[in-house]
DSSP file (Angstrom, degrees, kcal/mol; ACC not computed):
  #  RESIDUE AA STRUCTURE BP1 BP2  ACC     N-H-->O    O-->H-N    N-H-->O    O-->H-N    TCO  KAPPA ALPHA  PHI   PSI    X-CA   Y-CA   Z-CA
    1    1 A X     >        0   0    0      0, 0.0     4,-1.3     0, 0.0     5,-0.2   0.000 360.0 360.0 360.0 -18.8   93.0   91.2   83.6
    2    2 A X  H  >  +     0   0    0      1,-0.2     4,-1.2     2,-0.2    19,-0.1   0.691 360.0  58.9 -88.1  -8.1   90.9   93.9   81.9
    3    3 A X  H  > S+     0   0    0      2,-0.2     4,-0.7     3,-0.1    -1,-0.2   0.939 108.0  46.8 -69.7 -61.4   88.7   93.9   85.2
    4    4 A X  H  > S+     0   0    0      1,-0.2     4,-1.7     2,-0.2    -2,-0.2   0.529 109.5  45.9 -41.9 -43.3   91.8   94.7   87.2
    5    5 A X  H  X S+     0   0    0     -4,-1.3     4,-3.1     2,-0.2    -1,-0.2   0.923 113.2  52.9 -88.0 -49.6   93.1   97.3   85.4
    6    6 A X  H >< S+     0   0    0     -4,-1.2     3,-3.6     2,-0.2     4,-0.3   0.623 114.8  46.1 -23.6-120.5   89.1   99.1   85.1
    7    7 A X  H 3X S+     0   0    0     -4,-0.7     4,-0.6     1,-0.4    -2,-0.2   0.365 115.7  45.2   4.8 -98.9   89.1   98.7   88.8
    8    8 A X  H >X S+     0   0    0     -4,-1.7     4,-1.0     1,-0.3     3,-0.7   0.731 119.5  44.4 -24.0 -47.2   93.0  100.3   89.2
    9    9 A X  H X< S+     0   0    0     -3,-3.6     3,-2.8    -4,-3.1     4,-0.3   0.954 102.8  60.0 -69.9 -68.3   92.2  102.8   87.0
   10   10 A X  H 34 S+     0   0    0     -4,-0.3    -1,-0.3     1,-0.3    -2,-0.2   0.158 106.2  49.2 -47.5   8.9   88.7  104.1   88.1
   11   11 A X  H << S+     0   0    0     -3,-0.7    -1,-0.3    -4,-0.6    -2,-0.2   0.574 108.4  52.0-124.8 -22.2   89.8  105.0   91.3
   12   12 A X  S << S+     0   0    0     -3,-2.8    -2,-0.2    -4,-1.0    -3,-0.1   0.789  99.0  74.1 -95.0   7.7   92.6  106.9   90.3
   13   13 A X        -     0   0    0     -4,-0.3     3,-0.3     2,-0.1    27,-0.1  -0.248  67.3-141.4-158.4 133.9   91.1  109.0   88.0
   14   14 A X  S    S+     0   0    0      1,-0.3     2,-0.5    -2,-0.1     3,-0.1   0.612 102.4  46.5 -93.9 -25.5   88.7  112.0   88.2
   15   15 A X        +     0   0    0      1,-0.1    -1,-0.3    22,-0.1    22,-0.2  -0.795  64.6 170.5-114.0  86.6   86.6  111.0   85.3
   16   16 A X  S    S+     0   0    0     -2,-0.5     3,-0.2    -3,-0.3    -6,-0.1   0.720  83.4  56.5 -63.5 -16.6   85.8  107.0   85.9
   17   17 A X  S    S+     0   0    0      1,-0.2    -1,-0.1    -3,-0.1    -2,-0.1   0.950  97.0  62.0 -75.3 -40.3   83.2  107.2   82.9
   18   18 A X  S    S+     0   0    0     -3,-0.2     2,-0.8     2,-0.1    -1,-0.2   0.534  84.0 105.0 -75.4 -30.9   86.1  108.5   80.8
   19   19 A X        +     0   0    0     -3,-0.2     2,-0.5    -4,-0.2    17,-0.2  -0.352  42.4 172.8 -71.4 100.6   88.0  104.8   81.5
   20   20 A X        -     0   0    0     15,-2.6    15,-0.4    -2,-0.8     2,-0.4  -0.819   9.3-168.6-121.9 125.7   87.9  102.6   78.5
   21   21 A X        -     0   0    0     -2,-0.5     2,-0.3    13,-0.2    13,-0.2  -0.735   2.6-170.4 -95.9 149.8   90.1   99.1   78.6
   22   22 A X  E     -A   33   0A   0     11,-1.2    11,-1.6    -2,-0.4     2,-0.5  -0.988   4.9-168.2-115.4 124.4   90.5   97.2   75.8
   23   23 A X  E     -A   32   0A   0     -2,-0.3     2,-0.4     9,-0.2     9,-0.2  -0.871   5.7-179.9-138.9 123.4   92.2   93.3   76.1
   24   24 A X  E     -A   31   0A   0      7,-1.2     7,-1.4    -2,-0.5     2,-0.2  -0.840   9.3-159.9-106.5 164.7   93.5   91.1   73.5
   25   25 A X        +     0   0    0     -2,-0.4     2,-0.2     5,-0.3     5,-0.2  -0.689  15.9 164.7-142.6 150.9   94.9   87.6   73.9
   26   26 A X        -     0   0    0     -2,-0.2     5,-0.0     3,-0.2    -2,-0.0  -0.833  63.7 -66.5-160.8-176.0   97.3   85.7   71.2
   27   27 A X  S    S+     0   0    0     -2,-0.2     3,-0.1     1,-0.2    -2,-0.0   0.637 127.9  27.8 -56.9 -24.7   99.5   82.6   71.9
   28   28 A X  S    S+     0   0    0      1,-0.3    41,-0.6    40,-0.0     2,-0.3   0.926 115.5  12.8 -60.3 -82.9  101.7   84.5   74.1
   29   29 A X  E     - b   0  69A   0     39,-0.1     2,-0.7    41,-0.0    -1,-0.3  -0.939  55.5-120.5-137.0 159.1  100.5   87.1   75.8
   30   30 A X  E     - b   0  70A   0     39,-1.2    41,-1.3    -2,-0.3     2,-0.5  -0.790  29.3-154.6-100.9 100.0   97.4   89.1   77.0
   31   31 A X  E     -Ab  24  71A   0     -7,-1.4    -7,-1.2    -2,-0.7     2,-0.4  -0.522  10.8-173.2 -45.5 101.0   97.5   92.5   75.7
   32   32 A X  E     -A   23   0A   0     39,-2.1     2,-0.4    -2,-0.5    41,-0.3  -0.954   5.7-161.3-122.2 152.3   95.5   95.0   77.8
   33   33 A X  E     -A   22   0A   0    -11,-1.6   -11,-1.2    -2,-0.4     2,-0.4  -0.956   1.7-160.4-125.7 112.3   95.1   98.8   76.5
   34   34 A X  E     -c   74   0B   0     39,-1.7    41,-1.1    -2,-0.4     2,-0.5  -0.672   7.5-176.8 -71.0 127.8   94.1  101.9   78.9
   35   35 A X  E     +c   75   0B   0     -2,-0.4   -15,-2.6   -15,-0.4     2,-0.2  -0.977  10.1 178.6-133.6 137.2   92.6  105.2   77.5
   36   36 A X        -     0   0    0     39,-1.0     2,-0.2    -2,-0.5   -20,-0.1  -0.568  43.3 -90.2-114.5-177.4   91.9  107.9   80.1
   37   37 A X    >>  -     0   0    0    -22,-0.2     3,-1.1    -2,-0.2     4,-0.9  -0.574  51.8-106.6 -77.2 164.4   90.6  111.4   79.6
   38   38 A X  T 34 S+     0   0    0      1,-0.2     4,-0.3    -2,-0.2    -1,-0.1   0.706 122.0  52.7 -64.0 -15.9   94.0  114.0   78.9
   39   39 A X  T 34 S+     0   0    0      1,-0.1    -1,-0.2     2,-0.1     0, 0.0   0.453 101.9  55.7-135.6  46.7   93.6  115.3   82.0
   40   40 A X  T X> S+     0   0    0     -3,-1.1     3,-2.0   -27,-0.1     4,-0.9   0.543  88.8  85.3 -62.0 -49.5   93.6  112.0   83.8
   41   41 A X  H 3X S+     0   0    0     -4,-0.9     4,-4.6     1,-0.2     5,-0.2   0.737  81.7  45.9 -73.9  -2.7   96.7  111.1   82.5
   42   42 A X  H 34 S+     0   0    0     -4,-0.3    -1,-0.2     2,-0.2     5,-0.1   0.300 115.7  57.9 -83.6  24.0   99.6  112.6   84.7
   43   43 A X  H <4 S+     0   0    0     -3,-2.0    -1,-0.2     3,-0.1    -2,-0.2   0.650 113.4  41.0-136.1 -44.9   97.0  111.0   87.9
   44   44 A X  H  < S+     0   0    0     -4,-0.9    -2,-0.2     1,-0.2    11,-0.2   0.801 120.9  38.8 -94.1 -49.2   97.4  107.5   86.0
   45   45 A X  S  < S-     0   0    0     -4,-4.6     7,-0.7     6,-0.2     4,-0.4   0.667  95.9-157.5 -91.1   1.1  101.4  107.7   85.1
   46   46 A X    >   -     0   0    0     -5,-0.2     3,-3.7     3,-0.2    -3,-0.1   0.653  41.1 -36.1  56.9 146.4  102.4  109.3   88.3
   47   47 A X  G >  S-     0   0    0      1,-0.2     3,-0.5     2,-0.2    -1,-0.1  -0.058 135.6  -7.4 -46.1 120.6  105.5  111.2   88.9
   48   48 A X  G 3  S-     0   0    0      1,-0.2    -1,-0.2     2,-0.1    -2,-0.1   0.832 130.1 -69.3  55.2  34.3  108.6  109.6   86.7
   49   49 A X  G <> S+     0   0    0     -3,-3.7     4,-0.9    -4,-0.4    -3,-0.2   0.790  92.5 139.4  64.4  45.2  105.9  106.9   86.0
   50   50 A X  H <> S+     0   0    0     -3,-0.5     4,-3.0     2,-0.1     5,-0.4   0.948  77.4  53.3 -60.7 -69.6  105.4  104.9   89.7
   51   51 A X  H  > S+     0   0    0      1,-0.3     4,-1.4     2,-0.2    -5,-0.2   0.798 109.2  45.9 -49.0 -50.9  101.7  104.8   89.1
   52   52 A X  H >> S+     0   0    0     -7,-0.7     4,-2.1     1,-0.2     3,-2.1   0.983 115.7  42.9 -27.1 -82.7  102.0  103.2   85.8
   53   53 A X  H 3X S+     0   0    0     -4,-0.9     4,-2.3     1,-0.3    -2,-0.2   0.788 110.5  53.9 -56.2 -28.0  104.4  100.6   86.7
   54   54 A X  H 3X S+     0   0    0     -4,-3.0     4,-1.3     2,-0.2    -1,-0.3   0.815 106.7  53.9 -91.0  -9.7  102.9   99.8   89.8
   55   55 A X  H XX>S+     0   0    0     -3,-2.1     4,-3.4    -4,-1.4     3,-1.0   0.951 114.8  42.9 -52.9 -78.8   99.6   99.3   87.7
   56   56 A X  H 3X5S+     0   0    0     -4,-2.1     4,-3.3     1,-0.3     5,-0.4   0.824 110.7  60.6 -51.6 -41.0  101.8   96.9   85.5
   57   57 A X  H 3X5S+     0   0    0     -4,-2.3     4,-1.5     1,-0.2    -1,-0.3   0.785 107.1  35.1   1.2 -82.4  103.1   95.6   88.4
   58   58 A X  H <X5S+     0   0    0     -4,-1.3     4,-2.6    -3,-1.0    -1,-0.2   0.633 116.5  54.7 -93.9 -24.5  100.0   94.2   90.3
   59   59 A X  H  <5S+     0   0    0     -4,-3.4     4,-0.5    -5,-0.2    -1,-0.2   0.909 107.5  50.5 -91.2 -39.5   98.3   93.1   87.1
   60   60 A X  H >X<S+     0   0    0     -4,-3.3     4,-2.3    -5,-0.5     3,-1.7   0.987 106.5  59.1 -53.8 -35.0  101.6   90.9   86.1
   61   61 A X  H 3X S+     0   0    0     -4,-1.5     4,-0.7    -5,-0.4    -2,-0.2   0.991 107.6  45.2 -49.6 -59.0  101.3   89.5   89.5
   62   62 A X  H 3< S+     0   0    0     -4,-2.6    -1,-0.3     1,-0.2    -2,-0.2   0.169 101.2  59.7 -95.2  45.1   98.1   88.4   88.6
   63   63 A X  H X>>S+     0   0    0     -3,-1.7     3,-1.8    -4,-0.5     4,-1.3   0.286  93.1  74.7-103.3 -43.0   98.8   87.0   85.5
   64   64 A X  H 3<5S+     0   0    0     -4,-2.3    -2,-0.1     1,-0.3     3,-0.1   0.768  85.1  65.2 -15.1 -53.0  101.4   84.6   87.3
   65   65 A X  T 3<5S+     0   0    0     -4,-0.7    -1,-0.3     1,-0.2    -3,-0.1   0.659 105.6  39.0 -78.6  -2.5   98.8   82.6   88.6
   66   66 A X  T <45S-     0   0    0     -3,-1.8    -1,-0.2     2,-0.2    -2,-0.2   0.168 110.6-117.1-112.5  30.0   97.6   81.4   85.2
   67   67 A X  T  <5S+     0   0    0     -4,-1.3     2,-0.3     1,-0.2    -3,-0.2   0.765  72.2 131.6  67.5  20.1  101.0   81.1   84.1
   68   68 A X      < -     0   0    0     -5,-0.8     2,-0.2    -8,-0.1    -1,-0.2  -0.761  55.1-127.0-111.0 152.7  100.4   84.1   81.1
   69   69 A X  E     -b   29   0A   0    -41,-0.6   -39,-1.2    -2,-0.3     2,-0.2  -0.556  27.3-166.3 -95.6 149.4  102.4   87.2   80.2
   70   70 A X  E     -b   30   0A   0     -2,-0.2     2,-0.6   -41,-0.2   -39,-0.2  -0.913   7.2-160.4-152.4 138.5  100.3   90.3   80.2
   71   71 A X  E     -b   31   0A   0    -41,-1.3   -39,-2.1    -2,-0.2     2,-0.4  -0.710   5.8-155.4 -97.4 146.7  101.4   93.6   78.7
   72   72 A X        -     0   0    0     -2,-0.6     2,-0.3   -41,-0.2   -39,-0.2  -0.956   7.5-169.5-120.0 150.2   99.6   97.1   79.8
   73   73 A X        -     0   0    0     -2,-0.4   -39,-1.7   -41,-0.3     2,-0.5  -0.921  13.4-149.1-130.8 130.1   99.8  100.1   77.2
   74   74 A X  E     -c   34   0B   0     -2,-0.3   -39,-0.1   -41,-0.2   -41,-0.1  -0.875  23.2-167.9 -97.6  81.3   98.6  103.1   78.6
   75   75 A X  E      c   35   0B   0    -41,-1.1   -39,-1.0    -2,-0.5    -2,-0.0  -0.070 360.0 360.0 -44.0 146.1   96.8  105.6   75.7
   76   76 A X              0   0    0    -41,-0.1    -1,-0.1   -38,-0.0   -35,-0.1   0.527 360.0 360.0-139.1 360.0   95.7  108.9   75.4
């Protein structure tokens, strides 16, 4: 999942070096954390926060297939 979201991220983003994901796992769910540069982030949560959610979106989709929850946190 932490591939996925790199990959999402780094293209919307003006600084791609700037991208660092973080993912932790526990019996539950997979935990992914985004940190962008600050003035990345209104390019990454999109107006009234489409871009986010459709981030969370596509990566819950692919969490589906291995039957795992995965949360995204978007940092700054």
């Amino acid at each position: 999942m932490r591939e996925l979201v790199e990959i999402l991220a780094k293209a919307l983003v003006d600084n791609p070096d700037n991208v660092v994901v973080t993912q932790t796992e526990d019996e539950r769910a997979i935990n992914v954390s985004l940190k962008v540069a600050q003035e990345d982030m209104g390019k990454v949560i999109g107006k009234q926060g489409k871009i986010a959610k459709a981030i969370r979106t596509v990566v819950k989709a692919a969490a589906v297939k291995d039957g795992r929850r995965v949360n995204v946190d978007i940092d700054h």
